[in-house]
C-alpha positions in Angstrom: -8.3 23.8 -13.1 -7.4 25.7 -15.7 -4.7 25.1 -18.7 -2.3 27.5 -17.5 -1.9 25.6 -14.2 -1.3 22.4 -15.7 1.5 23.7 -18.3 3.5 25.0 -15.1 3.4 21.6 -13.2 6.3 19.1 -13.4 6.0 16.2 -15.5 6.4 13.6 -13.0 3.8 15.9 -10.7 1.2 15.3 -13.4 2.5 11.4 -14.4 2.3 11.3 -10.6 -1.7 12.9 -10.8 -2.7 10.8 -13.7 -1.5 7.5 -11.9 -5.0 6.1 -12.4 -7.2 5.8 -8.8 -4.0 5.6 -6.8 -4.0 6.9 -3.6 -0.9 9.2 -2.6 -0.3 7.0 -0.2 0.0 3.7 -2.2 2.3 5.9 -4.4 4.5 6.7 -1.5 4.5 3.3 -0.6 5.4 2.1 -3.7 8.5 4.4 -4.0 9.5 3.4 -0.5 9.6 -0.2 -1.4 11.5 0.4 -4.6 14.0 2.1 -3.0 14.4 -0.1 0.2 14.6 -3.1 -2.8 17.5 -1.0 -4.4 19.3 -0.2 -1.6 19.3 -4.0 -0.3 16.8 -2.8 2.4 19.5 -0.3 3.5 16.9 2.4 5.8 19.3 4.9 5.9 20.5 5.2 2.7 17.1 4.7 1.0 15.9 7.6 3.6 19.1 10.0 1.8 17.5 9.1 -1.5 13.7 9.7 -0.9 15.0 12.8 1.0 13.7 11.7 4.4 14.7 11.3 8.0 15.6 7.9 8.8 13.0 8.0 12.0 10.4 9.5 9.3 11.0 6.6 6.9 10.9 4.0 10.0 7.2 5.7 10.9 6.1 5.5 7.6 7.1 1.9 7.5 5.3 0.8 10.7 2.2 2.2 9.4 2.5 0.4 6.7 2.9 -2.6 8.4 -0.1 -2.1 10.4 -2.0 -1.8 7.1 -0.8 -5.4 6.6 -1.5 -6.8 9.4 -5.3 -5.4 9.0 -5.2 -6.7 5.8 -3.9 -10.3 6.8 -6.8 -10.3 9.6 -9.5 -9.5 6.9 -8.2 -12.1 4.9 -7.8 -14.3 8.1 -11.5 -14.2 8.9 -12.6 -14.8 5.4 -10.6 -17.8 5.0 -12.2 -18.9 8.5 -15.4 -18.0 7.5 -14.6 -19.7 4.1 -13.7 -23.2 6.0 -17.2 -23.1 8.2 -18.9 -22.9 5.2 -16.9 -25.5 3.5 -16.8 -28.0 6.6 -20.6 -27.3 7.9 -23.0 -29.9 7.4 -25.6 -29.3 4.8 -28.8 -30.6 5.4 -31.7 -31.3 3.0 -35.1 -30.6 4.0 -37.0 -33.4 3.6 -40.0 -31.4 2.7 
């Protein structure tokens, strides 16, 4: 990219770019949550703000929800596999 390109962009477009190893998608996230924390969790007000439709907002939600709940079963099965380790018996060669 070239320096003429980068003088024309926005400064929150480049703050945006320069987010470290973000992923546009955590960054969405992020500013959904923020919003939805100011608005008191109000979905269709926080939609008029991110300049969304409320159905659009409520997808982008239950995607993210089923992001968590992958997350929580990851974590699940490590904290299972965690215990079986923890609660197996150990046994010492006698060799």
């Amino acid at each position: 990219m070239d320096s003429t390109s980068e003088e024309i962009r926005p400064p929150e477009v480049s703050a945006a770019l320069h987010n470290g190893n973000r992923r546009l998608r955590d960054i969405e996230r992020a500013a959904i949550e923020h919003t939805l924390a100011q608005t008191g969790n109000n979905q269709s007000q926080a939609a008029r703000i991110l300049g969304i439709s409320r159905p659009t907002l409520l997808r982008k939600l239950k995607g993210y929800r089923v992001e968590d709940a992958v997350a929580r079963m990851h974590r699940s099965a490590q904290a299972a596999a965690d215990f079986d380790d923890r609660c197996s018996p150990r046994f010492n060669d006698p060799r």
